[in-house]
C-alpha positions in Angstrom: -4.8 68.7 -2.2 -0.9 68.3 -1.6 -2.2 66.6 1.4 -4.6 64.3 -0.4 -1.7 63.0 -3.0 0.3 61.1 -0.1 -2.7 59.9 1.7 -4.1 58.5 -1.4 -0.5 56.6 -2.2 0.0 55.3 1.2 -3.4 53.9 0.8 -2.2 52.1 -2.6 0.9 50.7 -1.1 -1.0 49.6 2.0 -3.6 48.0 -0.4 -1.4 46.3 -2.3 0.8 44.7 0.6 -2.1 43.6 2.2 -3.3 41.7 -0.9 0.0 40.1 -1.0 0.4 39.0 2.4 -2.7 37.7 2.1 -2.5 35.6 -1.5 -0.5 32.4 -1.5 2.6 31.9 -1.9 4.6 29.7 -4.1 3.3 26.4 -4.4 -0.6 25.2 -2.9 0.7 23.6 0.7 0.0 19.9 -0.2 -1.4 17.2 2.7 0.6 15.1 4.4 0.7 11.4 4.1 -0.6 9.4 7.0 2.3 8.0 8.4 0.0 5.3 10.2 -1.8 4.5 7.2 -1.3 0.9 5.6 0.9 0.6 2.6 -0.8 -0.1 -0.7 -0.5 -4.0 -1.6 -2.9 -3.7 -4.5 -1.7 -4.9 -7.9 -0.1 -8.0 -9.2 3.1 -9.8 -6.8 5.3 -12.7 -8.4 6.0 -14.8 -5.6 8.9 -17.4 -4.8 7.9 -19.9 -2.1 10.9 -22.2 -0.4 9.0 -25.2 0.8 10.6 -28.9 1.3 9.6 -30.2 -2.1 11.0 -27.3 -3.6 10.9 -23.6 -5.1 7.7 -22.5 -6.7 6.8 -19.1 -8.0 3.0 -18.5 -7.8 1.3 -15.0 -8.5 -0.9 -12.7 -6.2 -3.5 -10.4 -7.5 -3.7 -8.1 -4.6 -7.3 -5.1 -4.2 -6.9 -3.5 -0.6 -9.5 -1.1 1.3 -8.3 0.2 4.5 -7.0 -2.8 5.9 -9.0 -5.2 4.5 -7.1 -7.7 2.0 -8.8 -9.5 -1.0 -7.6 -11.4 -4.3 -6.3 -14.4 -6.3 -3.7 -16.3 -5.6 -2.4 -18.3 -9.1 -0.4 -21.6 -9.0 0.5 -24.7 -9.9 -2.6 -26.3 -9.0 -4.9 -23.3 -10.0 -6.6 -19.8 -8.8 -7.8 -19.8 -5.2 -9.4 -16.2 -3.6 -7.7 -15.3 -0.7 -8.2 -12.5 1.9 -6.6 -11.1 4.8 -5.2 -7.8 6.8 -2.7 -5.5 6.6 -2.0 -3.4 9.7 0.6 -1.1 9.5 3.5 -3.5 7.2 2.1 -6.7 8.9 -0.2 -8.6 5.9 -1.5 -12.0 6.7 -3.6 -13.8 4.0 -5.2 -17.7 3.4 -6.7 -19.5 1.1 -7.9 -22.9 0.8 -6.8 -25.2 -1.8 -8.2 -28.4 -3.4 -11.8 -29.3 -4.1 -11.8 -32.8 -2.1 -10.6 -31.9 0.9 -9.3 -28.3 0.7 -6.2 -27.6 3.0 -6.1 -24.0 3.8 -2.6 -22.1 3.3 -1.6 -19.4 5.8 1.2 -16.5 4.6 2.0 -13.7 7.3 4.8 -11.1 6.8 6.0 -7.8 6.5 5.9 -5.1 3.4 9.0 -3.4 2.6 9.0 0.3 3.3 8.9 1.0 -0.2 5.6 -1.3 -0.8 7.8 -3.0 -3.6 8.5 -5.8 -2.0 7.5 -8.3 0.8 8.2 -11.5 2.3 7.4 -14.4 5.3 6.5 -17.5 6.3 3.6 -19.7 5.2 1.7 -23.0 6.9 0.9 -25.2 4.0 -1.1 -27.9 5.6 0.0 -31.3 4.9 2.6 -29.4 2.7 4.3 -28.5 5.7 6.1 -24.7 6.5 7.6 -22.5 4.0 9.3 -19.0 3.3 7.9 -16.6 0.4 8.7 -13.5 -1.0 7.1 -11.2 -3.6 8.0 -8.2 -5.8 5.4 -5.8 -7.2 5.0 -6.6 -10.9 
């Protein structure tokens, strides 16, 4: 029996360390981010666009999947859908604008880091060239 009592304990304490070497500890490990996935663009962006005729400040309605870019873009002369790409931080979207003869508007640029902010340059048809920015709303 006196030899029973010890072999019983050292079963406990082997039990019991084995339990807790094998429950978790601390905190749930949590995934990783995919470094090489795109930023998320989605939501609203107020713009300011530098063109020769002056400054304008248009909105973006931004919805992203994957890579894929689709939305609104709001200004002076109305709502147009737009889509585009965004691999890695490079986004490039168009439009066309006007019912007569629509002139399609090119933007192509880079997202911050921080997916707050982006900027670049834009081909405006007959409008000519011009440099935008956006913050997220």
């Amino acid at each position: 029996m006196k030899r029973f009592v010890p072999l019983v304990i050292l079963g406990v304490v082997l039990a019991v360390g084995a339990a807790a070497i094998a429950a978790p500890q601390g905190r749930p490990a949590q995934a990783k981010p995919d470094k090489n996935a795109p930023p998320s663009v989605a939501g609203k962006w107020i713009m300011t666009m530098e063109m020769s005729m002056g400054t304008a400040n248009p909105v973006l309605e931004l919805a992203q999947d994957g890579e894929k870019i689709t939305g609104t873009y709001t200004g002076r002369y109305g709502a147009s859908s737009l889509q585009g790409t965004l691999k890695g931080r490079a986004i490039q979207f168009s439009f066309a604008m006007g019912a007569d003869s629509p002139q399609v508007m090119s933007f192509a640029g880079e997202v911050a880091a921080d997916a707050q902010s982006m900027k670049g340059t834009a081909s405006l048809g007959e409008m000519g060239d011009a440099t935008w920015s956006a913050k997220r709303q």
